[in-house]
PDB file of N, CA, C and O in Angstrom:
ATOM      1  N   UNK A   1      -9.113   8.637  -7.838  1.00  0.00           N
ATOM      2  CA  UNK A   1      -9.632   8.523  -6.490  1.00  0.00           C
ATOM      3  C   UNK A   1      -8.520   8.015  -5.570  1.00  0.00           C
ATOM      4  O   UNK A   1      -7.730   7.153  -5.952  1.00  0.00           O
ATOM      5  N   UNK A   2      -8.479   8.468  -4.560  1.00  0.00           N
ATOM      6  CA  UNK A   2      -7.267   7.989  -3.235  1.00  0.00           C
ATOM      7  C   UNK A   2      -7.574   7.710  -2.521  1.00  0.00           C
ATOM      8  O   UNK A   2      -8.304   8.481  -1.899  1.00  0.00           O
ATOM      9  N   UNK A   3      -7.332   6.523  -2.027  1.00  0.00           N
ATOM     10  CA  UNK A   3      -7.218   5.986  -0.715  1.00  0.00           C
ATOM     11  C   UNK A   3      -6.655   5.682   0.480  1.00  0.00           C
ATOM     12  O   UNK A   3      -6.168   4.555   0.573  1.00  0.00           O
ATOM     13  N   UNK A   4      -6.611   6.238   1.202  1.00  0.00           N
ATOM     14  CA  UNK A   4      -5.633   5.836   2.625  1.00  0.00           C
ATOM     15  C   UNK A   4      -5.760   4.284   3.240  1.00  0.00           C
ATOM     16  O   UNK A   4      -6.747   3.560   3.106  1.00  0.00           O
ATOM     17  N   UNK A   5      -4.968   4.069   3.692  1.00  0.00           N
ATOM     18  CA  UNK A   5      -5.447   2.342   4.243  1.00  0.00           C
ATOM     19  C   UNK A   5      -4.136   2.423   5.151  1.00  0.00           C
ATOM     20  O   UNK A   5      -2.991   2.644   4.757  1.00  0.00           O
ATOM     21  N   UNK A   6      -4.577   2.188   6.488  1.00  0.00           N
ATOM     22  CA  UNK A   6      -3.475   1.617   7.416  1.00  0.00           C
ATOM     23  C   UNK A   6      -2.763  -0.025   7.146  1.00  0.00           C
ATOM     24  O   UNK A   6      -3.177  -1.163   6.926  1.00  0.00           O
ATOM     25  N   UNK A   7      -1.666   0.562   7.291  1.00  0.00           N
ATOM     26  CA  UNK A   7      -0.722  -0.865   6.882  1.00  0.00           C
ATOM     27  C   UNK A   7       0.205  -0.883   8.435  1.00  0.00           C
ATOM     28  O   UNK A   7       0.718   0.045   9.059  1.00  0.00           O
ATOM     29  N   UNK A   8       0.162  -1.965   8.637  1.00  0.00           N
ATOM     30  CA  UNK A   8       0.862  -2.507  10.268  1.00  0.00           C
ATOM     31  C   UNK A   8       2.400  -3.191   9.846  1.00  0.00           C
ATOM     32  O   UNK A   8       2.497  -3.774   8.766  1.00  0.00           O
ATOM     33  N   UNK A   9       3.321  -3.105  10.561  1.00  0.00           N
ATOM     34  CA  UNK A   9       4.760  -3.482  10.475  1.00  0.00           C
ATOM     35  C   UNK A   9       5.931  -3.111   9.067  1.00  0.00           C
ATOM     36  O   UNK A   9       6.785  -3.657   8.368  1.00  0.00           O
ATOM     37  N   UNK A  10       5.182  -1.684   9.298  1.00  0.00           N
ATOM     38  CA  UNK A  10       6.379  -0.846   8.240  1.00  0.00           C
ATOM     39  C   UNK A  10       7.131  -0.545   8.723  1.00  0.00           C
ATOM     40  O   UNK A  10       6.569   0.468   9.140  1.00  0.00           O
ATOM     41  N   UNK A  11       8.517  -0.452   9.323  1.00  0.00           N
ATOM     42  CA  UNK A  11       9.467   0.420  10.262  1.00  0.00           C
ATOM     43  C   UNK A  11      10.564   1.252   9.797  1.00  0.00           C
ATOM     44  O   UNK A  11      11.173   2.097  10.454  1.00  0.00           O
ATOM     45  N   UNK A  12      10.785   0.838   8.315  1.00  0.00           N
ATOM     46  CA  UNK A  12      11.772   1.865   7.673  1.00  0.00           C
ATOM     47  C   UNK A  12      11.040   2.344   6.552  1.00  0.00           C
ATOM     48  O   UNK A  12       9.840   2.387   6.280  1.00  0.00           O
ATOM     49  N   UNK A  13      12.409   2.801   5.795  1.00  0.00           N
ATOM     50  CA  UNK A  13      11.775   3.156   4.151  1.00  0.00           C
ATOM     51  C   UNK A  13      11.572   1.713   3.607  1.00  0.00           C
ATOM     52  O   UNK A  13      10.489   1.233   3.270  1.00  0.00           O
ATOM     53  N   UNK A  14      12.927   1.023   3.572  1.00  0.00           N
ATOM     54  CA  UNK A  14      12.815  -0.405   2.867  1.00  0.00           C
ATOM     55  C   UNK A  14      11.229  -1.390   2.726  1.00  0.00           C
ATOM     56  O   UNK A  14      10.745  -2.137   1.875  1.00  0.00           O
ATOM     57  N   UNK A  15      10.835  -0.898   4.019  1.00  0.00           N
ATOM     58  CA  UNK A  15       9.476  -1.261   3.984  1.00  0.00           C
ATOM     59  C   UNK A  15       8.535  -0.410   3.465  1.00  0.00           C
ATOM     60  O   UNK A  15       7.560  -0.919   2.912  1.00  0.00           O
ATOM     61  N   UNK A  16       8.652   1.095   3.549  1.00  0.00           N
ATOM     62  CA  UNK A  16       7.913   1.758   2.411  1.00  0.00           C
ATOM     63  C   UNK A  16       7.745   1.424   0.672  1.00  0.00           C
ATOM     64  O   UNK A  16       6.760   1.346  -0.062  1.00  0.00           O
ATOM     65  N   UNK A  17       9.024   1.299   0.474  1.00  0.00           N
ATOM     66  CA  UNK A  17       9.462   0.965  -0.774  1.00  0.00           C
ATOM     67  C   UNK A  17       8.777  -0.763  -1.293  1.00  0.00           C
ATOM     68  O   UNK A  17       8.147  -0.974  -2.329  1.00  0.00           O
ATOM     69  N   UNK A  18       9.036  -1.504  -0.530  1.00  0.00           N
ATOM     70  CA  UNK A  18       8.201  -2.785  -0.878  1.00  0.00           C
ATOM     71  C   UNK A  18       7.218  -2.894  -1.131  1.00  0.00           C
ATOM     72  O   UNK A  18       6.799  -3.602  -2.048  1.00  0.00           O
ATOM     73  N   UNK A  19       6.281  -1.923  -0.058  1.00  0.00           N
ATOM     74  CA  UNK A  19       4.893  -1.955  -0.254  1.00  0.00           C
ATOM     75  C   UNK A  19       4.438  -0.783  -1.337  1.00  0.00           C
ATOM     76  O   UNK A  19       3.284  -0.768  -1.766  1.00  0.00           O
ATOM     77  N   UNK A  20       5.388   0.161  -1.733  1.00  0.00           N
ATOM     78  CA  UNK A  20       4.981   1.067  -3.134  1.00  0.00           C
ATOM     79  C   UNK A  20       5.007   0.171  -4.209  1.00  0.00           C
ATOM     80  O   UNK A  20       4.082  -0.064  -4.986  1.00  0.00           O
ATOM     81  N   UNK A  21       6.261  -0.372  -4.199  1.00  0.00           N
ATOM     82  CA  UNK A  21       6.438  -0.959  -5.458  1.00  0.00           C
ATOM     83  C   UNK A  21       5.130  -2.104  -5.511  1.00  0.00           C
ATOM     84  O   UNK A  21       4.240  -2.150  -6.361  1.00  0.00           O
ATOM     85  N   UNK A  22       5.289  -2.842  -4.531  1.00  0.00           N
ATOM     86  CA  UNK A  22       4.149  -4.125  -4.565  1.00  0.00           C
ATOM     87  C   UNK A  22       2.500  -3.327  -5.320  1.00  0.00           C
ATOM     88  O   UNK A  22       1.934  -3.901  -6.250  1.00  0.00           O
ATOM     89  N   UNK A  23       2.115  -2.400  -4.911  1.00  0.00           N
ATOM     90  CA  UNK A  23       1.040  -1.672  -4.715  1.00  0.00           C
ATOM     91  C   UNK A  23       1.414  -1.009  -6.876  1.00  0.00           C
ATOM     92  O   UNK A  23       0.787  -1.183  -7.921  1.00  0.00           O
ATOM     93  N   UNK A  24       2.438  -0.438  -6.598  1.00  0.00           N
ATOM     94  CA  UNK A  24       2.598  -0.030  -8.372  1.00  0.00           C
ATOM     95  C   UNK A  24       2.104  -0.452  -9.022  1.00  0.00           C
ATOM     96  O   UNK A  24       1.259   0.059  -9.756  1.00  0.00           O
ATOM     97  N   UNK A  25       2.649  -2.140  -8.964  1.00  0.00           N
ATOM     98  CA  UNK A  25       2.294  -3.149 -10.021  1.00  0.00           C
ATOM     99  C   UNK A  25       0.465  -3.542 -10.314  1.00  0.00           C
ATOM    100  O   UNK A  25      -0.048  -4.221 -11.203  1.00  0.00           O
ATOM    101  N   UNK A  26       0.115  -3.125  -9.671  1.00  0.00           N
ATOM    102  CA  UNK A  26      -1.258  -3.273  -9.910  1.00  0.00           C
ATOM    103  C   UNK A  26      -1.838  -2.789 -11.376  1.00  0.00           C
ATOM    104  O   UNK A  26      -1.147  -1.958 -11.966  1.00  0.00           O
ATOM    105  N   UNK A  27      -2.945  -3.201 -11.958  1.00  0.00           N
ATOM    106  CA  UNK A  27      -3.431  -2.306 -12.926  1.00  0.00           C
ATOM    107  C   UNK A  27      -4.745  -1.447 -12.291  1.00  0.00           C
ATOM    108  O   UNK A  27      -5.616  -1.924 -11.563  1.00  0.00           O
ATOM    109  N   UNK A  28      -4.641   0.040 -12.796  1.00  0.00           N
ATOM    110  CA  UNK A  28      -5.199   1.140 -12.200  1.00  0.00           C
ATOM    111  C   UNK A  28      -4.827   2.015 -11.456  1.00  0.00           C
ATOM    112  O   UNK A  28      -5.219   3.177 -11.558  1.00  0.00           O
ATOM    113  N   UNK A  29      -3.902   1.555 -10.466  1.00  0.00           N
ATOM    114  CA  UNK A  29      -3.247   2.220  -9.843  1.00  0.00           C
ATOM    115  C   UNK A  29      -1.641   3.349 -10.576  1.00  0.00           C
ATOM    116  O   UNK A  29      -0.585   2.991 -11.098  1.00  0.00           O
ATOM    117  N   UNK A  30      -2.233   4.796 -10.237  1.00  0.00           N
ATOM    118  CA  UNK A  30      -1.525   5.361 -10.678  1.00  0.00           C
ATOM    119  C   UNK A  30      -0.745   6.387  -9.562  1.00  0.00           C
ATOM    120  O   UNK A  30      -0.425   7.458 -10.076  1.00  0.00           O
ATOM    121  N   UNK A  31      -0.462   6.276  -8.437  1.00  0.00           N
ATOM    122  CA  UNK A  31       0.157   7.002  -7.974  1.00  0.00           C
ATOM    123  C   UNK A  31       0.101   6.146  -6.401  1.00  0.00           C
ATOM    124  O   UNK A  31      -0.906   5.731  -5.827  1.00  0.00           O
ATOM    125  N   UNK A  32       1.297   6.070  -6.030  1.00  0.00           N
ATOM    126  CA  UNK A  32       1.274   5.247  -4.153  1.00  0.00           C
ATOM    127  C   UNK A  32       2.268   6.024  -3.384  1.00  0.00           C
ATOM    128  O   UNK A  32       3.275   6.505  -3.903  1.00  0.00           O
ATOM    129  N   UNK A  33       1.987   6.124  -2.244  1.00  0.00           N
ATOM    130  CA  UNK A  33       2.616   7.121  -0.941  1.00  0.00           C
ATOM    131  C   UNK A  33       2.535   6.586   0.537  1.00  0.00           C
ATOM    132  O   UNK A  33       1.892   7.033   1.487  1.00  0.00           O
ATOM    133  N   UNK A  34       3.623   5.176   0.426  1.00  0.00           N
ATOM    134  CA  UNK A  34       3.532   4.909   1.866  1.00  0.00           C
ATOM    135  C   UNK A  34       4.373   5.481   3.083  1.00  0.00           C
ATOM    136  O   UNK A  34       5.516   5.795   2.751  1.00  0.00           O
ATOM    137  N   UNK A  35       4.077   5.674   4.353  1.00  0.00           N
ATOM    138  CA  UNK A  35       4.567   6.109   5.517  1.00  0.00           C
ATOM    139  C   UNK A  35       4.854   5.220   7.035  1.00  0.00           C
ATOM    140  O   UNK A  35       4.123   5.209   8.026  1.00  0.00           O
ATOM    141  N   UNK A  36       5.704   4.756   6.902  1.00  0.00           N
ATOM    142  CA  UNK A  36       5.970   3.860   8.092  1.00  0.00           C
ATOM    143  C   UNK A  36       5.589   4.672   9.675  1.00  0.00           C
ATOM    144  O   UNK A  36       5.029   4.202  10.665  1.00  0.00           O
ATOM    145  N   UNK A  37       5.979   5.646   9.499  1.00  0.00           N
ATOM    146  CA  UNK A  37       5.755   6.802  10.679  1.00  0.00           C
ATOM    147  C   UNK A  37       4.162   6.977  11.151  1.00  0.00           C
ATOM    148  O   UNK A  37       3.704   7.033  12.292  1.00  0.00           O
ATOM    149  N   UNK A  38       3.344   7.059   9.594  1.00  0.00           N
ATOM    150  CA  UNK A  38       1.751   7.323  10.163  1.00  0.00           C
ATOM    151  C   UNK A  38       1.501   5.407  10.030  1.00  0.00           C
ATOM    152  O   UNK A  38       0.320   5.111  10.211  1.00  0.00           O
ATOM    153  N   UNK A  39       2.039   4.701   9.870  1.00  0.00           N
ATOM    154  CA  UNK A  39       1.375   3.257   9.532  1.00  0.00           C
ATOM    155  C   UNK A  39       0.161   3.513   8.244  1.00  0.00           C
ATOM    156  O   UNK A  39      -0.952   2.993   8.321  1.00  0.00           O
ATOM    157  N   UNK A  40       0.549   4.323   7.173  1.00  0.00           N
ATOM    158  CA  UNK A  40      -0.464   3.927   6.341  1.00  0.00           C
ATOM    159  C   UNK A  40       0.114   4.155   4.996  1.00  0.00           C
ATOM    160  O   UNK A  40       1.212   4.680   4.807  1.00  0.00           O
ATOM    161  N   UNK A  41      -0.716   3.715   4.038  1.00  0.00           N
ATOM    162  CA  UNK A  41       0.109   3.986   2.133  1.00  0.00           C
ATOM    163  C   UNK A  41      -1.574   4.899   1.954  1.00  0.00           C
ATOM    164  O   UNK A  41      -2.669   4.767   2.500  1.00  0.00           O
ATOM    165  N   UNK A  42      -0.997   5.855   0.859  1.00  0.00           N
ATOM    166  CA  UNK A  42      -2.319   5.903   0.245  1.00  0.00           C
ATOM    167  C   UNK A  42      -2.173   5.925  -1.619  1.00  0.00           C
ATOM    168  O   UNK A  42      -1.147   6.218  -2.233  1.00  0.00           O
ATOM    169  N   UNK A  43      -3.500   5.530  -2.225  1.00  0.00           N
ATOM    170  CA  UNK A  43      -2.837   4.758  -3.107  1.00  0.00           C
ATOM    171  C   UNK A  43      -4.079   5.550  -3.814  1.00  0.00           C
ATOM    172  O   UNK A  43      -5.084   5.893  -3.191  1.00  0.00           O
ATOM    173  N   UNK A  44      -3.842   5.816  -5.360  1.00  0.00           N
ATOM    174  CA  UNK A  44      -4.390   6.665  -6.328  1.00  0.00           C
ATOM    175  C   UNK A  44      -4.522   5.747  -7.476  1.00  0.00           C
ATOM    176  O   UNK A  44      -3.604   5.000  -7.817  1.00  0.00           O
ATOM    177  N   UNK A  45      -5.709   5.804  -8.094  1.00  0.00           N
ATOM    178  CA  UNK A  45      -6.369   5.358  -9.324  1.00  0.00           C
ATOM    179  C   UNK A  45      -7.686   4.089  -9.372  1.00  0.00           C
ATOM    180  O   UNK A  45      -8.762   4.355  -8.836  1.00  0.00           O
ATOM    181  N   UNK A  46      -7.539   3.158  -9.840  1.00  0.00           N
ATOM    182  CA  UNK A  46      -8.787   3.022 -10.038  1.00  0.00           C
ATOM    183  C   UNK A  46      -8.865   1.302  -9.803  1.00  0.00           C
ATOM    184  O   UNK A  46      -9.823   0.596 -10.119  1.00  0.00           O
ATOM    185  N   UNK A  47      -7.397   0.774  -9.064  1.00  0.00           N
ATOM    186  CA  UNK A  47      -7.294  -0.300  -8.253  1.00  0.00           C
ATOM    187  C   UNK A  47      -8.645  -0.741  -6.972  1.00  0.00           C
ATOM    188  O   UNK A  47      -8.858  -0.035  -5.986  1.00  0.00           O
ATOM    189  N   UNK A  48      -9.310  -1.849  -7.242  1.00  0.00           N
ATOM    190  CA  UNK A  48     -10.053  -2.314  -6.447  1.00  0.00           C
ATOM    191  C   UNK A  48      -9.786  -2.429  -5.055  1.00  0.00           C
ATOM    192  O   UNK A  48      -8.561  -2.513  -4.974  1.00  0.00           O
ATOM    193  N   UNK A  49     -10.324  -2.481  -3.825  1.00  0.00           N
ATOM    194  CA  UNK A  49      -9.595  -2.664  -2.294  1.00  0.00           C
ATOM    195  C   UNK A  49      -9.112  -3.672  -2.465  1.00  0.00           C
ATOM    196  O   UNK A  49      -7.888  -3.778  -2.398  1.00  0.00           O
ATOM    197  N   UNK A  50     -10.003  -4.853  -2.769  1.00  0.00           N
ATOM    198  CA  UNK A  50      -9.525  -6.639  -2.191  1.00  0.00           C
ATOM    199  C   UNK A  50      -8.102  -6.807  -3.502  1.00  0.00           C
ATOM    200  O   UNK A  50      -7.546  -7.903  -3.578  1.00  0.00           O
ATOM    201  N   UNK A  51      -7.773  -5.975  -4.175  1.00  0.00           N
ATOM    202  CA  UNK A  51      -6.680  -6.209  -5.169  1.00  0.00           C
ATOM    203  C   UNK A  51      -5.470  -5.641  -4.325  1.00  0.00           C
ATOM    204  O   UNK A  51      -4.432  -6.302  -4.306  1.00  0.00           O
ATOM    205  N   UNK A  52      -5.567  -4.173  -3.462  1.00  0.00           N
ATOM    206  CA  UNK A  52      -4.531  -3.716  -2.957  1.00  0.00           C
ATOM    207  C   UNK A  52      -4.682  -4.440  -1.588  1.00  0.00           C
ATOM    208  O   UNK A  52      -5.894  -4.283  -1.731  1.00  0.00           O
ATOM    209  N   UNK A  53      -4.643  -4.703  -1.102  1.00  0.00           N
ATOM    210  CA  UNK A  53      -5.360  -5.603   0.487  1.00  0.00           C
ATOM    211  C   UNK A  53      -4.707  -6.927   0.106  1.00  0.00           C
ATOM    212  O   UNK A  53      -4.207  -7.560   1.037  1.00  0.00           O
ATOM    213  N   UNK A  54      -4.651  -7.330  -0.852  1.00  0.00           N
ATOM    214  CA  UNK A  54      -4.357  -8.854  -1.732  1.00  0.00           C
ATOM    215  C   UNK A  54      -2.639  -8.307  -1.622  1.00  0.00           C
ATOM    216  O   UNK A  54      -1.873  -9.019  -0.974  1.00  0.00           O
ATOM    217  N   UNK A  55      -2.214  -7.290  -2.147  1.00  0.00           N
ATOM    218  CA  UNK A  55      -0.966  -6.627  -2.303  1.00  0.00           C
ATOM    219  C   UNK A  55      -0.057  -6.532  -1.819  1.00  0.00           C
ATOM    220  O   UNK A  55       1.106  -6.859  -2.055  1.00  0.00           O
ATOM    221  N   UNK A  56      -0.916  -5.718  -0.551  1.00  0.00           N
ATOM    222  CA  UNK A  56       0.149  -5.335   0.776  1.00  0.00           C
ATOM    223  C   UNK A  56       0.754  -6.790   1.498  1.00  0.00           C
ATOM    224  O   UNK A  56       1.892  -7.160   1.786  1.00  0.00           O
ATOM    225  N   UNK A  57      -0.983  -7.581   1.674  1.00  0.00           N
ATOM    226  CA  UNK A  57      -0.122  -9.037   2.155  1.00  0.00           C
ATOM    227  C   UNK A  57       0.436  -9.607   1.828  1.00  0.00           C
ATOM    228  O   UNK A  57       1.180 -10.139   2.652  1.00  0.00           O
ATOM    229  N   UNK A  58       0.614 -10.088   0.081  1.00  0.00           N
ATOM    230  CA  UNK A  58       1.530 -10.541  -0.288  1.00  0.00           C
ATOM    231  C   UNK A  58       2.831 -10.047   0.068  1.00  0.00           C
ATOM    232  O   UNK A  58       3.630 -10.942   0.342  1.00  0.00           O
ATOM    233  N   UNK A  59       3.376  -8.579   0.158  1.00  0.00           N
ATOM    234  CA  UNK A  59       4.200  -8.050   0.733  1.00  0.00           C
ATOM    235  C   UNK A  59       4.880  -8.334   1.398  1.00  0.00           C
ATOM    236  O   UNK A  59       6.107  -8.246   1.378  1.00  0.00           O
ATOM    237  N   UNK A  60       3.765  -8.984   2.577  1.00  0.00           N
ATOM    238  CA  UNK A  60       4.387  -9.609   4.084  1.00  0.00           C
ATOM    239  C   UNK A  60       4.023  -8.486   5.030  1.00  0.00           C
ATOM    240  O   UNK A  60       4.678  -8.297   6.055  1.00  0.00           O
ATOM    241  N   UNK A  61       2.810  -7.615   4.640  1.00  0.00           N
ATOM    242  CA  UNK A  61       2.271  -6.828   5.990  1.00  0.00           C
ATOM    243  C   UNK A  61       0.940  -6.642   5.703  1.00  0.00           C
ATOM    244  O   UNK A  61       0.288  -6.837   4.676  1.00  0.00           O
ATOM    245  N   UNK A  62       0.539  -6.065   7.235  1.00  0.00           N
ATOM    246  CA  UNK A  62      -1.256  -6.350   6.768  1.00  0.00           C
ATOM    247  C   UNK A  62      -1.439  -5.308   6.694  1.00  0.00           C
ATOM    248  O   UNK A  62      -0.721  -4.322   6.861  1.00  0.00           O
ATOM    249  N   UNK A  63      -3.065  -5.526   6.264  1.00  0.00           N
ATOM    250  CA  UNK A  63      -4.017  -3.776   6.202  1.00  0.00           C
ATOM    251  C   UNK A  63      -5.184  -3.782   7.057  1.00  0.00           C
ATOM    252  O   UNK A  63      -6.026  -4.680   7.070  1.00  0.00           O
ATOM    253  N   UNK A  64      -5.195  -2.841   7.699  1.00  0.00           N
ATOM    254  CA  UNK A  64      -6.544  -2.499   8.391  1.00  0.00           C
ATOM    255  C   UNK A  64      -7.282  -1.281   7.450  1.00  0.00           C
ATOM    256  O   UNK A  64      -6.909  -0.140   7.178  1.00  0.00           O
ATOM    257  N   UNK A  65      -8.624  -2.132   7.042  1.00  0.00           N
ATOM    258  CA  UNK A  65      -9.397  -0.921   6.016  1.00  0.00           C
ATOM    259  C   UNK A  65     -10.452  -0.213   7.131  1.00  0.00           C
ATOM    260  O   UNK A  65     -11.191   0.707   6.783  1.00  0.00           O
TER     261      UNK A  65
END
């Protein structure tokens, strides 16, 4: 299952890449695709919201669900 979720203060890749990798590490999650350009990641498998939402902020950016 995939989810889109807007993520706020991505502006490069470097920030794509933080928030993939951050988002990887999850268990369930099997596939992540963030975009600084649309402001959103979307994220594949079977990761809970409040686990990826928990994720991104740790990151150091937020999510609007």
């Amino acid at each position: 299952m995939a989810q889109t979720i807007t993520v706020t203060g991505m502006s490069c890749g470097g920030c794509e890449s933080t928030v993939e990798t951050a988002l990887e590490e999850l268990d369930g999650v099997t596939a992540v695709s963030a975009d600084n350009e649309s402001d959103s990641v979307t994220v594949e498998g079977e990761a809970d919201m409040d686990s990826i939402i928990a994720s991104i902020e740790d990151a150091g950016y937020e999510s609007v669900v």
